[in-house]
C-alpha positions in Angstrom: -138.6 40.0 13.9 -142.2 41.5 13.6 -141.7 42.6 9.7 -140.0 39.1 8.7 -143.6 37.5 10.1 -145.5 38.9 7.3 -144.3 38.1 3.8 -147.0 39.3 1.8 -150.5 41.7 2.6 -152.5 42.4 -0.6 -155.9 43.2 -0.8 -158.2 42.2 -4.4 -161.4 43.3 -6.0 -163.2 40.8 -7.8 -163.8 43.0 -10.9 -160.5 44.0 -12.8 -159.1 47.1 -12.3 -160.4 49.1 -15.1 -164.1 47.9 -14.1 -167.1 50.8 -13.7 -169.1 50.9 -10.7 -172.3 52.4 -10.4 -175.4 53.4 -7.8 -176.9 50.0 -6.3 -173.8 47.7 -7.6 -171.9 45.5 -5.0 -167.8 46.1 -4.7 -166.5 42.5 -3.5 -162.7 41.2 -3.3 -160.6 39.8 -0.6 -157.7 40.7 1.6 -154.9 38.2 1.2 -152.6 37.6 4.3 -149.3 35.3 3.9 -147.3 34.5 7.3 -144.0 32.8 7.2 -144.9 31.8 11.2 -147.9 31.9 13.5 -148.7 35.4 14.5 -151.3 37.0 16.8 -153.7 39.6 14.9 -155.6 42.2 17.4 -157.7 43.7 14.4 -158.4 43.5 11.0 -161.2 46.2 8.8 -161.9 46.6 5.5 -163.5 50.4 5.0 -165.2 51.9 1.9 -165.7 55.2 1.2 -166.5 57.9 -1.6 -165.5 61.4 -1.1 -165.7 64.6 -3.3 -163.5 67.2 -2.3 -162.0 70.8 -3.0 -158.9 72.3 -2.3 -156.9 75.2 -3.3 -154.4 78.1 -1.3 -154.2 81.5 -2.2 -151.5 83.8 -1.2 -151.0 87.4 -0.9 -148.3 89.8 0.6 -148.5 92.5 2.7 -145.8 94.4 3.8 -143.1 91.8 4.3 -145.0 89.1 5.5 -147.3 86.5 3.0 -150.3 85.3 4.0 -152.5 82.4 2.9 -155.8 81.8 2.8 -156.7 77.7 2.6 -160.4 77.0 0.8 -161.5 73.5 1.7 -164.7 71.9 1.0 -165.7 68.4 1.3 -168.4 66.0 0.5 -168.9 62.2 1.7 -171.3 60.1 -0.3 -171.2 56.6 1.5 -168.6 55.1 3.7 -169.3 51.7 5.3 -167.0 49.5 7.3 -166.3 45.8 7.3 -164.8 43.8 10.3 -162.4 41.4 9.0 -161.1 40.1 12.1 -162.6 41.8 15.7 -161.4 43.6 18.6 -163.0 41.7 20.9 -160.3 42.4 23.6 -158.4 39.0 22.9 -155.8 38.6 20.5 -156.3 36.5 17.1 -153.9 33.4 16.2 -153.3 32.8 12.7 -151.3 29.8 11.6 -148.2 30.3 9.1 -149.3 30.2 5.9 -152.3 31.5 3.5 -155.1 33.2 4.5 -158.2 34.6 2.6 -160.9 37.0 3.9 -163.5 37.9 1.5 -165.4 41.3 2.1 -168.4 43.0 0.0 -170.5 46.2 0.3 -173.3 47.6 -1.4 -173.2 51.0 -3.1 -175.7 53.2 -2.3 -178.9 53.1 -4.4 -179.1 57.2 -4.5 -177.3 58.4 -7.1 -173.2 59.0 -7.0 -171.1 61.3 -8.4 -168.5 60.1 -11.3 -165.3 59.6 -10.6 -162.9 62.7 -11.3 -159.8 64.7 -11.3 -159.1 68.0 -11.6 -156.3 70.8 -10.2 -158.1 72.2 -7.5 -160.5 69.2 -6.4 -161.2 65.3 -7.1 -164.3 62.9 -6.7 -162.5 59.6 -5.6 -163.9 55.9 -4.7 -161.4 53.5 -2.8 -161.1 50.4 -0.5 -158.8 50.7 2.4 -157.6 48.1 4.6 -155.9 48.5 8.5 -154.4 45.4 9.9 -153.9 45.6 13.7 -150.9 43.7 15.5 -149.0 44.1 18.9 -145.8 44.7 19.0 -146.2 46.1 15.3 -147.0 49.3 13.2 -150.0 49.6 11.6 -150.6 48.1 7.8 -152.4 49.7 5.2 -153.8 49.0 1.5 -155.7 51.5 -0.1 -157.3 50.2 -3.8 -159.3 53.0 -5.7 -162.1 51.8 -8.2 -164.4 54.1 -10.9 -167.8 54.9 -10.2 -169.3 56.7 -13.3 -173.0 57.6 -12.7 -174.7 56.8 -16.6 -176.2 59.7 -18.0 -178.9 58.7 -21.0 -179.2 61.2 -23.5 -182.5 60.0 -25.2 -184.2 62.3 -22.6 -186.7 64.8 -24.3 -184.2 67.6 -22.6 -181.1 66.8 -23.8 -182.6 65.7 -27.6 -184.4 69.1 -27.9 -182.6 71.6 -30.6 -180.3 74.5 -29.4 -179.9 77.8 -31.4 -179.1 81.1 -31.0 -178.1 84.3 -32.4 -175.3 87.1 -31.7 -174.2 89.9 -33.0 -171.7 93.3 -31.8 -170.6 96.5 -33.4 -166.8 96.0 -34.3 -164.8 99.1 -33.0 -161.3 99.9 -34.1 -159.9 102.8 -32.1 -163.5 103.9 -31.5 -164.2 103.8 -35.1 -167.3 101.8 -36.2 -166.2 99.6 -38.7 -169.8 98.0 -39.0 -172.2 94.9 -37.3 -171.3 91.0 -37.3 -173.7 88.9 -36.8 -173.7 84.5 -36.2 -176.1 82.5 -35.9 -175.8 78.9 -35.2 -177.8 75.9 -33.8 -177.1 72.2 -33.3 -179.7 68.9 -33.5 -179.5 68.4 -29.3 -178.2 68.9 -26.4 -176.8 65.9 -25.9 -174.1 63.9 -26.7 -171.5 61.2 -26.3 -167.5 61.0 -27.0 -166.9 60.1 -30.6 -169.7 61.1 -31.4 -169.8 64.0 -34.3 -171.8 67.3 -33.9 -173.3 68.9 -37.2 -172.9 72.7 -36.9 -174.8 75.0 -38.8 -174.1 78.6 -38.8 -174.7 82.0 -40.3 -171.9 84.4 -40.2 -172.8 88.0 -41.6 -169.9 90.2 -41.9 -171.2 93.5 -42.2 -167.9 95.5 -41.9 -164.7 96.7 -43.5 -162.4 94.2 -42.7 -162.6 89.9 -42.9 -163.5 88.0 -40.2 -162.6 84.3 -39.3 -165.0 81.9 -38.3 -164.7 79.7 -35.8 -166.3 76.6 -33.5 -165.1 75.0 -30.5 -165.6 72.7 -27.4 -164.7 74.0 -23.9 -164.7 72.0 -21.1 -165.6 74.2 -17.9 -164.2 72.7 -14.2 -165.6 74.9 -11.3 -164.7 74.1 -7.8 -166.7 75.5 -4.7 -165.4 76.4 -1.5 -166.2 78.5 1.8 -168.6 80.4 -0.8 -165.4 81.0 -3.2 -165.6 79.6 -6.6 -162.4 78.9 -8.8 -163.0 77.7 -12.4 -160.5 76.2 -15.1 -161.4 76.5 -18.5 -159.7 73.6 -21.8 -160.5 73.4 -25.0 -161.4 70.2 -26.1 -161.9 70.4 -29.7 -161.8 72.9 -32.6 -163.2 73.4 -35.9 -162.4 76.3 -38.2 -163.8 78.0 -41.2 -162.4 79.9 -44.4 -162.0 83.4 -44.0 -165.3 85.4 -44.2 -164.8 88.8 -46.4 -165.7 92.2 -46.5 -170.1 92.6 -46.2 -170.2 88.9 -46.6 -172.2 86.2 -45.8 -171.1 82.7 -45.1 -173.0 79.8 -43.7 -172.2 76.5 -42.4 -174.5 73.6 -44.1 -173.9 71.3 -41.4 -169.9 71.2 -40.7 -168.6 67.8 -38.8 -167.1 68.7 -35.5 -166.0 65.3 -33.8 -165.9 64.9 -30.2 -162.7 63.7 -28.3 -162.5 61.1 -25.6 -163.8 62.9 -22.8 -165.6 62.6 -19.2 -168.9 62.9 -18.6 -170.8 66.3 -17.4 -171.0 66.1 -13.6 -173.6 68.4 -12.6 -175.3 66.8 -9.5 -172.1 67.7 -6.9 -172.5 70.8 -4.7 -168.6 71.1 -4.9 -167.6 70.3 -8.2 -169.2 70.5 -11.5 -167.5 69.6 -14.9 -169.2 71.3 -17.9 -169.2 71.7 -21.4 -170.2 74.2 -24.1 -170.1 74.8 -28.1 -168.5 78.2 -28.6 -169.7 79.7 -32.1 -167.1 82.5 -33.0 -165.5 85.3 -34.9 -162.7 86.6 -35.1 -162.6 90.5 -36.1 -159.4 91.8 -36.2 -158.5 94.8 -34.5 -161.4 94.2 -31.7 -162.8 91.6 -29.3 -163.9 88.4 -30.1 -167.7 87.4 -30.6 -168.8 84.3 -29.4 -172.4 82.3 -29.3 -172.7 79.5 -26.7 -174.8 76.9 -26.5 -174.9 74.2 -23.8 -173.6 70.4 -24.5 -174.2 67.6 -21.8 -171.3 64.6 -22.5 -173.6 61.2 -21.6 -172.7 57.8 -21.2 -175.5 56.0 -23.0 -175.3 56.9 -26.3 -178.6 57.9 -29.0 -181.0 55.2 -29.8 -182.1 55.3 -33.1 -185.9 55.2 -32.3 -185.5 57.7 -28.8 -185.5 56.7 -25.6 -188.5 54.0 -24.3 -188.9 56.9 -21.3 -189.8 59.4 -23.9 -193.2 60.5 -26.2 -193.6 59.6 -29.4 -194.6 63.3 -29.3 -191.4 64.7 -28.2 -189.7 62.9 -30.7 -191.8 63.9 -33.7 -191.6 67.4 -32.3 -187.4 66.9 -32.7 -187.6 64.9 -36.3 -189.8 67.7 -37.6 -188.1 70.7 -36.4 -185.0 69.3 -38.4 -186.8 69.0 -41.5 -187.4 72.6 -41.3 -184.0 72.6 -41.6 -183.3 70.1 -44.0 -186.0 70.8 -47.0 -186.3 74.2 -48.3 -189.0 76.7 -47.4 -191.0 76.4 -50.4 -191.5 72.3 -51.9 -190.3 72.3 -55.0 -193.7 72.0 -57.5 -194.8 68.8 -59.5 -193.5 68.9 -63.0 -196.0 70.4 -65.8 -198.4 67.7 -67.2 -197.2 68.3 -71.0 -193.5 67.4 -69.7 -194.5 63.8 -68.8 -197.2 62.9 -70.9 -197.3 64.0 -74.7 -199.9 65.7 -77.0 -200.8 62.7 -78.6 -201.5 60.4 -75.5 -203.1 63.5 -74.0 -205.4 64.3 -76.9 -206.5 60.6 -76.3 -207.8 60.9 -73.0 -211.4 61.8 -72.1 -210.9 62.9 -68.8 -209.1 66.4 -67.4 -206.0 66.1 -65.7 -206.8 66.9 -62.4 -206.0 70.3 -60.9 -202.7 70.4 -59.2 -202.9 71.0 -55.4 -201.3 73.5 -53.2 -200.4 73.4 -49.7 -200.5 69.9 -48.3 -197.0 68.9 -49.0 -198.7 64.5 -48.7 -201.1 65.6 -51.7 -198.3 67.4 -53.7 -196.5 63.7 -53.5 -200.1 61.9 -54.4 -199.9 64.4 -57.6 -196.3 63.4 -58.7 -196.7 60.2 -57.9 -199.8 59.9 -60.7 -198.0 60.9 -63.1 -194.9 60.0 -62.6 -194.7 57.6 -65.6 -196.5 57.6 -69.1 -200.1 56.4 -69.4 -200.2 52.6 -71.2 -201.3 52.5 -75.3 -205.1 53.5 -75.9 -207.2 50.8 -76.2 -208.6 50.1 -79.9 -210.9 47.3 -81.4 -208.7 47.1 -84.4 -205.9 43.9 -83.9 -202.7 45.1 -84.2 -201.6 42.1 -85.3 -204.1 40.5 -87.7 -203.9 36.6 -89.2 -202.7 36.8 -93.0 -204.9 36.1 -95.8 -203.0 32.8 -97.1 -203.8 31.3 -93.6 -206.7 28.8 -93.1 -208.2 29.2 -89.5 -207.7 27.0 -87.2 -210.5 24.8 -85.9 -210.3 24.8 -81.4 -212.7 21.7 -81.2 -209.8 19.7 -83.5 
């Protein structure tokens, strides 16, 4: 008779269900009762709670008996409790029919950990509700909601430049078959999904045999436990080069390498961390592999095109011109010759000497082009070009 009381117990967030939460934001809804008669209620509370937490068994045999070791680890980052209906001691009457009890609770303002999971741990958010009554079991609703902490990337750390170099003695059966060498370097640290990353590399193949080069995102999941760490590596993207020959050198002017939709970096939990890295690498046959990392941080807020308010014009001057190192050549090309714009004639015309051409300053190499960039106008002379003909009378102004 208890369970035909209760037709319906539902509990909803105001925000749909693929909303973001973050630090500081409010989680509201209500928790939806429907009797088909009058029924007494003892207790009724709403709980919030964010937990990150790790978990994994391992096993080994000895003798004839297998024995398990558990590694648990846990983390709780707010948990707050609503009372819906009391338990005051006395029992609560509700009539048949519809009832509605709003709830709402505050985040915390310090920052949270995204949402995530993984095979040996998870970072979860939810909204659980316990209804009390006598004579009954216990009911519960459990809702979980996303809580993704925003990670700006127009920070002067993660729009600073990474490079590096690397380079190993290939070995084939203890032979030395000779040195390769990469060298590679991206325009920041970070970046967002979809985005595209521009690699440039330098692979030098100093040996026998060819090489293939190679470039690829790997996403890095660590878990932490009882001082034990257990990590699971993925590969998120790829991008692959044309085969590098024999004492060869091959670079990479800039090659697209698109980023798949992807979770942020978590890097702020004690427990779990989600990581990712460009892998620069090639492939020797015959030997191991040789790889060049450098660090990548997946954001939420994607690149403004003038830099983040929070950062110096400095810093991002320091970033622009770095790249145009890059970019431009070592040496600026030099202003063309003065007799290739402007001709004898014109020049044997003109009083004053061309100006020297400068050196150095790469603003008055430009000034210098930009002068004579374009031919000088006709000289001037006292003679009209056009003169009145002889059968013409001259025409009177004052008439």
């Amino acid at each position: 008779m208890a369970f035909s009381v209760l037709r319906s117990f539902t509990l909803e967030l105001d925000r749909p269900s693929d909303a973001v939460y973050t630090s500081g934001e409010v989680v509201s809804g209500q928790v939806v009762l429907v009797l088909n008669n009058a029924s007494k209620v003892r207790s009724m509370k709403v709980v919030g709670r964010g937990v990150a937490m790790a978990h994994w068994l391992e096993n080994w045999t000895v003798g004839m008996n297998a024995e398990y070791n558990d590694y648990t680890s846990k983390i709780t980052y707010f948990r707050k409790r609503q009372h819906l209906i009391r338990d005051n001691g006395e029992m609560t009457l509700l009539t048949a029919g519809r009832h509605e009890f709003p709830f709402s609770f505050q985040l915390p303002e310090e920052t949270l950990v995204t949402s995530f999971e993984g095979k040996h741990g998870s970072i979860r958010y939810w909204v659980k509700v316990k209804l009390h009554r006598p004579w009954a079991t216990m009911k519960k609703i459990k809702k979980e909601f996303t809580v993704i902490q925003p990670i700006d990337i127009n920070t002067p750390a993660l729009l600073s430049p990474q490079a590096g170099t690397k380079d190993k003695m290939a070995r084939v059966w203890y032979r030395n078959c000779g040195q390769v060498s990469v060298t590679a370097k991206i325009d920041r640290k970070g970046y967002t999904p979809g985005e595209v990353i521009p690699v440039f590399a330098e692979f030098d193949n100093s040996t026998s045999r060819s090489v293939v080069p190679k470039a690829y995102i790997t996403q890095t999941q660590t878990f932490i436990a009882r001082g034990t760490m257990k990590q699971k590596r993925a590969v998120v993207a790829t991008l692959s080069g044309d085969v590098v020959g024999a004492r060869r050198r091959v670079a990479w002017h800039g090659r697209a390498l698109k980023i798949p939709p992807v979770g942020p970096s978590i890097l702020q939990c004690r427990i779990i961390k989600v990581e990712y890295t460009l892998r620069v690498c090639v492939e020797v046959p015959g030997t191991s592999k040789l790889c060049l990392e450098l660090p990548l941080v997946m954001g939420t807020i994607p690149l403004h095109p003038f830099g983040s308010r929070t950062s110096s014009v400095s810093s991002q001057y320091s970033v622009n011109l770095e790249w145009l190192r890059m970019a431009i050549p070592e040496q600026p090309e030099p202003p063309p010759d003065y007799s290739a714009v402007v001709t004898e004639e014109q020049a044997g015309h003109c009083n004053p000497a061309a100006p020297p051409a400068p050196t150095g300053d790469l603003s008055s190499i430009m000034a210098f082009v930009q002068e004579f960039r374009f031919r000088p106008p006709p000289i001037y002379s006292v003679v009209d070009p056009n003169p009145t003909p002889l059968h013409m009378r001259p025409r009177c102004m004052t008439c």
